[in-house]
C-alpha positions in Angstrom: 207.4 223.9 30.7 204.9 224.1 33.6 201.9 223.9 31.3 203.6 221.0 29.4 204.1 218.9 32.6 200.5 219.7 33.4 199.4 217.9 29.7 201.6 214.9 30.5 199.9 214.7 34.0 196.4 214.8 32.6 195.8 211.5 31.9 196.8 210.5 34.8 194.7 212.7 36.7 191.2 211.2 34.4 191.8 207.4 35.8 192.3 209.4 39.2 189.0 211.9 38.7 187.2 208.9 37.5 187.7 206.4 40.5 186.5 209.3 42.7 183.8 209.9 40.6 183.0 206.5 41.0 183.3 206.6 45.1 181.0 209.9 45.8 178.1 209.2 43.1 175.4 207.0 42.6 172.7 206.5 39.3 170.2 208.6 40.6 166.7 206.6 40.4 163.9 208.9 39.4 164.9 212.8 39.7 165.8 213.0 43.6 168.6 215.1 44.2 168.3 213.1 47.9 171.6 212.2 49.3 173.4 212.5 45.8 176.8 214.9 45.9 177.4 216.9 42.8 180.8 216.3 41.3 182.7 218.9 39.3 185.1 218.9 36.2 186.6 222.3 35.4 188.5 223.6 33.2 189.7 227.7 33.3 191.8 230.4 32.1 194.7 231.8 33.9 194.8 228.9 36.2 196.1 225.1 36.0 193.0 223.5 35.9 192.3 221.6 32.7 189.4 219.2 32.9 190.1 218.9 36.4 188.3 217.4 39.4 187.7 220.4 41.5 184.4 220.1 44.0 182.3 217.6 45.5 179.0 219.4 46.5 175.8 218.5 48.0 171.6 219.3 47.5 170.6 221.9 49.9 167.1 223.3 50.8 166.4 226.2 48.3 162.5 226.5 47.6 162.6 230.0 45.8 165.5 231.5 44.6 166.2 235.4 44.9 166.5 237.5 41.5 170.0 238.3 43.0 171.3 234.8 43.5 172.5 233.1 40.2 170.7 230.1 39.2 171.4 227.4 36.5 167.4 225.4 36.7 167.9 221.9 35.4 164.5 219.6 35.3 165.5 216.1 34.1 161.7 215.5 33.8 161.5 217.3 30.4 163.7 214.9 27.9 164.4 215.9 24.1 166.9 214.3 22.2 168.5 211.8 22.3 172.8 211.8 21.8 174.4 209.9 19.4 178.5 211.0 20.3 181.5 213.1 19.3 184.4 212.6 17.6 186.1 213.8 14.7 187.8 213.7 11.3 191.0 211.1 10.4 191.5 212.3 7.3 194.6 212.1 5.8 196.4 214.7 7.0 195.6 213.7 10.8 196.9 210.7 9.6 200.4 211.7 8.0 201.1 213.6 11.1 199.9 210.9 13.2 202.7 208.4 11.9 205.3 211.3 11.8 205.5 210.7 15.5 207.1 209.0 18.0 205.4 205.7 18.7 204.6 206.8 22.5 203.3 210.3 21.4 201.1 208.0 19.1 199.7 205.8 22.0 199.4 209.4 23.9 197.3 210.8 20.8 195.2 207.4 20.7 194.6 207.4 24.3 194.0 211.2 24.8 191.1 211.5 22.2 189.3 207.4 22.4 190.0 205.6 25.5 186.4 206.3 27.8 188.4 206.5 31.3 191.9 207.8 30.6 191.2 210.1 27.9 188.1 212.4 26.2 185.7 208.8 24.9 185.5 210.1 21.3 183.0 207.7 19.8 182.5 209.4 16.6 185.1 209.5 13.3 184.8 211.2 9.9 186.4 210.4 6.7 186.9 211.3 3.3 186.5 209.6 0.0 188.8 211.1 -2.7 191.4 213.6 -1.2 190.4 216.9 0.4 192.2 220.4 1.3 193.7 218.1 4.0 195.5 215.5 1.7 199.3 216.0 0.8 198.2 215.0 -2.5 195.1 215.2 -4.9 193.6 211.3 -5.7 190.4 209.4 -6.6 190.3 205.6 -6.6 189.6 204.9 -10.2 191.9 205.6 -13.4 190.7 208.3 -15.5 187.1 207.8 -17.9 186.8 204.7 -16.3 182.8 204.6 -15.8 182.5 200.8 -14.8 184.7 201.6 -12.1 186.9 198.6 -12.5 190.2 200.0 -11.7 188.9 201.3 -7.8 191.0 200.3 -5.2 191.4 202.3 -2.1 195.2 201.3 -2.4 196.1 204.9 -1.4 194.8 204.9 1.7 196.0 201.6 2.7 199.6 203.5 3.8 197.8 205.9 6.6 194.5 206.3 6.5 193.3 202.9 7.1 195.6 202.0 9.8 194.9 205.1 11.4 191.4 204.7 11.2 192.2 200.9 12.5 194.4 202.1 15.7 191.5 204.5 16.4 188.4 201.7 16.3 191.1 199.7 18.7 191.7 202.2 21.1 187.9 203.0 20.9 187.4 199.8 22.3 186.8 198.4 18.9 184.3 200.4 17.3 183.5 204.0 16.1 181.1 205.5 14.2 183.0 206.1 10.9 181.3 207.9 8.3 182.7 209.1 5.1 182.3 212.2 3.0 183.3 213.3 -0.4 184.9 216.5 -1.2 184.9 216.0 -5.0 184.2 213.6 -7.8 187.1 212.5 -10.2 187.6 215.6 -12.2 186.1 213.8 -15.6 183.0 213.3 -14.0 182.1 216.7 -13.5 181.6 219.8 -15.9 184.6 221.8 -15.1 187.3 218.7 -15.4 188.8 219.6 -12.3 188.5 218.2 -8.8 189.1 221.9 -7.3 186.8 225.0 -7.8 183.2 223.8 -7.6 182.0 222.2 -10.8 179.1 220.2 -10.9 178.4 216.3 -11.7 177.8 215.8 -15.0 174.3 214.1 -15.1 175.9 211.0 -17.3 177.9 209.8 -14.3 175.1 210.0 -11.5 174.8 206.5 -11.9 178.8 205.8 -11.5 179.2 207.9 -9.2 176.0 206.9 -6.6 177.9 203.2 -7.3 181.5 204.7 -6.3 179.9 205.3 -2.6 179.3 201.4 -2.6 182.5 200.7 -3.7 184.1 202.5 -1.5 182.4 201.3 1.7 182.6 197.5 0.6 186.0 197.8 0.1 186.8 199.6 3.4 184.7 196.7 5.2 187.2 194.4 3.6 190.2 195.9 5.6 188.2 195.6 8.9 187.1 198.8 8.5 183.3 199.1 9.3 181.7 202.7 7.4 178.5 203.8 9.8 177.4 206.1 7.0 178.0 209.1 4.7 177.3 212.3 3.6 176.2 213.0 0.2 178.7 215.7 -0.8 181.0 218.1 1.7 179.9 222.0 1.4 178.1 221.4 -1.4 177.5 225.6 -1.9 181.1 226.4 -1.6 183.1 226.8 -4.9 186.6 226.4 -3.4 190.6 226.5 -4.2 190.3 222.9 -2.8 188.4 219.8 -4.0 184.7 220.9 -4.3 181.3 220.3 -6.2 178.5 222.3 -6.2 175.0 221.0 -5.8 171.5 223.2 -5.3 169.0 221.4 -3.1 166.6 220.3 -5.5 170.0 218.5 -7.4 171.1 217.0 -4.6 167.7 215.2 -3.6 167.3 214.4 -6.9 170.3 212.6 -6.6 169.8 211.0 -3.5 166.2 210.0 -4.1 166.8 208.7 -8.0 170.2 207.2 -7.9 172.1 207.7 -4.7 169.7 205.9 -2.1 168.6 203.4 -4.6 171.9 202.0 -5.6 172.7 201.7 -1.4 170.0 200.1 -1.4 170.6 197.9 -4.3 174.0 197.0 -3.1 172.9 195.6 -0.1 173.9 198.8 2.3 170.3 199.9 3.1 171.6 200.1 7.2 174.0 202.5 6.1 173.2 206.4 7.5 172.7 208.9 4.9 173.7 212.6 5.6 172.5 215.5 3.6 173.7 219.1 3.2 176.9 218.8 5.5 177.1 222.7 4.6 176.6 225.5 7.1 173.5 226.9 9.6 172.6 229.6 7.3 170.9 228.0 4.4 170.1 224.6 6.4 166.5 225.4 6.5 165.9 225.4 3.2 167.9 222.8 2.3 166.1 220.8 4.8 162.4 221.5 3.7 163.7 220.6 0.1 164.9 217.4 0.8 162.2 216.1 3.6 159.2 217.5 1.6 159.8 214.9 -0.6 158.8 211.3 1.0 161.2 209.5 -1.8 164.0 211.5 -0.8 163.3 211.5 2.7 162.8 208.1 3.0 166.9 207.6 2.5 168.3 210.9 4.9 169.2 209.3 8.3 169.2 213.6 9.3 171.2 216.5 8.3 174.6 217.7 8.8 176.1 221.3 9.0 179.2 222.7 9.6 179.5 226.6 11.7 181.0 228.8 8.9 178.6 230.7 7.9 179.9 233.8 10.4 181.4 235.8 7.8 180.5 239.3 8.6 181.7 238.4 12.9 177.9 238.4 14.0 176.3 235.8 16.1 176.2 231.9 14.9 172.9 231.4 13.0 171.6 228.9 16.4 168.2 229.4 15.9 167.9 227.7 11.9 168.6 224.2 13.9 165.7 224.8 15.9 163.4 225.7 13.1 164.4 222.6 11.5 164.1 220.8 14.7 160.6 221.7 14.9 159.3 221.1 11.4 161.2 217.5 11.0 161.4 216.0 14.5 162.5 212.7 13.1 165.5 213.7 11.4 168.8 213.9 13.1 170.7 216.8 12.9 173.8 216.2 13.4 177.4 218.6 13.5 180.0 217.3 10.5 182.7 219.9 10.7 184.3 222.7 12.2 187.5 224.3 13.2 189.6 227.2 14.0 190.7 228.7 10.8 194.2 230.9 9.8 196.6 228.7 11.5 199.1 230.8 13.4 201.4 228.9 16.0 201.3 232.1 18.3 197.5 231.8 19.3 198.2 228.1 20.5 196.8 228.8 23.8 194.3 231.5 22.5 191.6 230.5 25.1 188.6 231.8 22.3 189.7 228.6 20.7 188.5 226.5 23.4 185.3 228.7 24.1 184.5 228.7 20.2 183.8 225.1 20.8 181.8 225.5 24.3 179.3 228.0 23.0 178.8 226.7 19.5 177.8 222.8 21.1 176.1 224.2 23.7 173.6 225.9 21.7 173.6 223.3 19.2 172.3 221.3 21.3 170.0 222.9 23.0 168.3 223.5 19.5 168.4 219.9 18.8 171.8 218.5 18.0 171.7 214.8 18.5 176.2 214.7 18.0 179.4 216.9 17.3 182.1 215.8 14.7 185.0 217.8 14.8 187.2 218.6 11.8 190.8 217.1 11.9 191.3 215.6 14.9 195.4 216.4 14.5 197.7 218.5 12.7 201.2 218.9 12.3 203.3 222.3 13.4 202.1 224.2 9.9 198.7 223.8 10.6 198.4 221.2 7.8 199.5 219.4 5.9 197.2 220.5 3.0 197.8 220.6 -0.6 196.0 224.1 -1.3 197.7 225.9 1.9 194.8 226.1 4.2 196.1 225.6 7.2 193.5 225.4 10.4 193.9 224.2 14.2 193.1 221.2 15.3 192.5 220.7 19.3 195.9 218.7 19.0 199.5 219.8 17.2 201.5 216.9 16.5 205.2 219.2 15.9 207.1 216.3 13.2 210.3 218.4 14.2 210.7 217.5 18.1 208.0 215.0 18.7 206.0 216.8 21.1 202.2 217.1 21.3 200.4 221.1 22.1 197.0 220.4 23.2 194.9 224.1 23.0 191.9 224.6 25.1 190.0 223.2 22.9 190.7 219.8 23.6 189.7 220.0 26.9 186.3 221.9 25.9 185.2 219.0 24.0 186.2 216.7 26.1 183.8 218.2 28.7 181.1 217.1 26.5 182.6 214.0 25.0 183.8 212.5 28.4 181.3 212.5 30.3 178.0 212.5 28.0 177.6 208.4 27.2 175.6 207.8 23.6 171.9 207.0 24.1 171.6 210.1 27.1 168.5 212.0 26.7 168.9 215.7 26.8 166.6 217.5 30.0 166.3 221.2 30.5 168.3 223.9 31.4 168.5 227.1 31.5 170.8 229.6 33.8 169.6 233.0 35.2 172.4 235.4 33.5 173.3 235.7 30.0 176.8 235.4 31.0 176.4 231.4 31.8 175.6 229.0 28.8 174.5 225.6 29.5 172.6 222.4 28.6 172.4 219.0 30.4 171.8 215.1 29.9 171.0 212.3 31.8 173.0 209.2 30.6 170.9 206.3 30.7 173.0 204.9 34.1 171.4 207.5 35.4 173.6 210.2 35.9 172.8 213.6 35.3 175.4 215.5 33.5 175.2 219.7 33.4 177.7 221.6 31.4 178.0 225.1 32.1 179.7 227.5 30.2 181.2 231.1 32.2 181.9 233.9 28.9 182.9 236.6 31.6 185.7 237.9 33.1 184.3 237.5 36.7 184.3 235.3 39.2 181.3 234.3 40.6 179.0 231.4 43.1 175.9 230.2 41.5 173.4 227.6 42.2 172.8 224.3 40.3 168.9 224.4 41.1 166.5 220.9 40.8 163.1 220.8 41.9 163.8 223.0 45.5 167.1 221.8 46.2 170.4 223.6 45.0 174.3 222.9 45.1 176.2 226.1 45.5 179.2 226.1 42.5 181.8 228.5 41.9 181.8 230.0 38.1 186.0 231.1 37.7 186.5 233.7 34.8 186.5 232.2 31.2 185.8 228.7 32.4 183.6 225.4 31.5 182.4 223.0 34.1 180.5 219.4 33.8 178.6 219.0 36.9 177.7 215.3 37.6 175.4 213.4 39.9 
């Protein structure tokens, strides 16, 4: 009950955090930490605290740190990226469970994850084309063998989807980011004839189905629905009980370079972002130098997506193949399409891994050269789903469709430590922290601000230093904790 109060209290206490925020700091020109207080956001384990307003520090003298004193450096002169936002998936599931709720939990959901003061700012949403896993049902948009595509209509999404997607943009402030991905192609398109289990695209229907993207976005614009982009094909490695098609890398440039790009192009959606891959870190790199070795196919990827499931043996996340691809194609965006907590089980709601899963896999993203974060659904129902093949995940947010009430894990408020606070267009600056036990990264937003997220895996409790250029504010790192530090 306790921790329940303290959920219904939290968005309160964001327009509250925010107008103090507001009082004690200041853009800061240049990079003087002169006269500028350091304002902290935590959120911890074992205690109350949940994305809470907990210090207002100041810049001492500190020329040279000791090796025994705990430092997180931060130089805002060194810039990298630049971030383009977070957000995640309203697929249809998010969607059913959305309108299975009580119309104030509804406004509670829509305020919680897209309003910029009272909730987390999400600026970011994903979509599918075709069902997914996470449909109740499996659907295209076109009746079967028909390869002019004259039957489409997107009438199936018209009684959720869309005017989730719709309530979202609104409470966004009227716009989001909205890209769209496909899990699979109608099954007589592909060689298996069958939407699940892999199966490739039949080489005859490149052409219909490059034109099915179009159709799909022009008729989406027609509800009032802008699309910012898509990907080409979801986990297009994975040969899954759920809707799936398989492409190598050479097939899917090919595809992109020869009909997919072309026909965008054709169709008058040339603006429209182009993802490729939107698989997992392990083979990214080689997916990467296949497709932007190739000027005619690079010429059409806005960047590269990737999801973080390529664990499978419990070692560490495969960081590092971001930064390899950072460093041989600069110009392309790589950018974070999916990921969640998998094996749903309603006992490991406030599991606080959940929340640090999140903190440690976007803060090494980024600091490898993440330019956004897109989570996977952005809420489920009290099964974990629903989902037509049984794979039930977490999502930051339960909606339970039997009492009404929302459970919010951890990992809501991890996100939103990123998400609130970090405004698209910030440049990344360095940072790096003197223990292994800390993991951070910073911006500065382009008002100014600085904003330093710093991550505590331990079990200890501990004082460190946020050190700039000689001048340090003294923080307190709680056990199992993440903290935005703003100035």
């Amino acid at each position: 009950m306790k921790k329940m109060m303290l959920i219904a209290g939290l968005l309160g206490l964001f327009s509250c955090a925010e107008k103090k925020e507001k009082e004690t700091t200041t853009a800061a020109p240049g990079f003087s930490t002169e006269g500028k207080q350091v304002v902290v956001y935590t959120t911890a384990d074992s205690t109350d605290l949940r994305l809470s307003l907990t210090d207002t520090l100041v810049f001492k003298d500190m020329v040279q740190p000791k090796e025994t004193e705990i430092c997180v450096f931060v130089d805002p002169s060194k810039t990298f990226q630049t971030y383009f936002g977070t957000g995640a998936a309203l697929t249809d599931a998010a969607a059913e469970t959305f309108y299975k709720l009580p119309k104030e939990k509804q406004q509670e959901v829509l305020q919680a994850f897209f309003d910029k003061e009272k909730g987390i700012g999400y600026t970011v949403a994903r979509t599918n084309i075709n069902s997914c896993d996470f449909s109740s049902d499996m659907y295209t948009y076109v009746a079967e063998n028909d390869k002019e595509l004259k039957t489409f209509t997107i009438e199936h999404d018209r009684k959720y989807k869309i005017p989730f997607i719709k309530e979202a943009m609104k409470a966004a402030g009227g716009k989001l980011n909205l890209f769209a991905s496909p899990w699979s192609p109608p099954a007589w398109m592909k060689d298996n004839n069958d939407m699940l289990h892999g199966g490739k695209l039949k080489p005859d229907f490149y052409s219909s189905w490059a034109m099915y993207y179009t159709k799909f976005i022009k008729e989406y614009e027609k509800e009032g629905v802008p699309v910012w982009g898509i990907s080409v094909q979801n986990e297009p490695m994975a040969t899954q009980k759920w809707e799936s098609c398989l492409y190598t890398a050479e097939e899917e440039r090919d595809f992109l370079k020869n009909h997919l790009g072309p026909t965008m192009e054709k169709e008058g959606l040339k603006e429209k972002k182009i993802i490729v891959w939107d698989h997992n870190r392990d083979l990214i790199y080689q997916r990467a130098q296949t497709y932007f070795n190739d000027p005619e196919a690079a010429k059409y990827a806005w960047g590269i997506g990737f999801h973080w499931y390529e664990d499978w043996s419990g070692g560490t996340p495969m960081y590092e193949n971001l930064k390899r691809v950072h460093e041989a194609f600069p110009d392309k965006n790589i950018f974070f399409t999916e990921g969640c907590a998998e094996s749903f089980n309603a006992s490991r709601y406030n599991a606080w891994v959940l929340g640090e899963e999140y903190g440690r896999s976007m803060i090494n993203d980024y600091n490898n050269g993440m330019v956004g974060f897109t989570d996977w659904n952005i809420i489920l129902d009290e099964t974990g789903g629903p989902n037509h093949v049984q794979n039930f995940c977490f999502a930051p947010v339960h909606g339970d469709t039997k009492t009404g009430q929302l459970i919010y894990t951890n990992a809501y408020y991890y996100i939103g430590h990123f998400s609130k606070f970090i405004q698209p267009g910030a440049k990344r600056i360095s940072a790096a922290a003197s223990r292994s036990q800390l993991l951070t990264t910073a911006f500065r937003n382009e008002d100014g601000k600085t904003v330093v997220i710093v991550m505590n895996q331990g079990n200890q409790s501990f004082p460190y230093y946020l050190w700039i250029n000689g001048k340090a504010a003294e923080v307190k790192a709680r056990p199992h904790s993440i903290a935005t530090l703003i100035f």
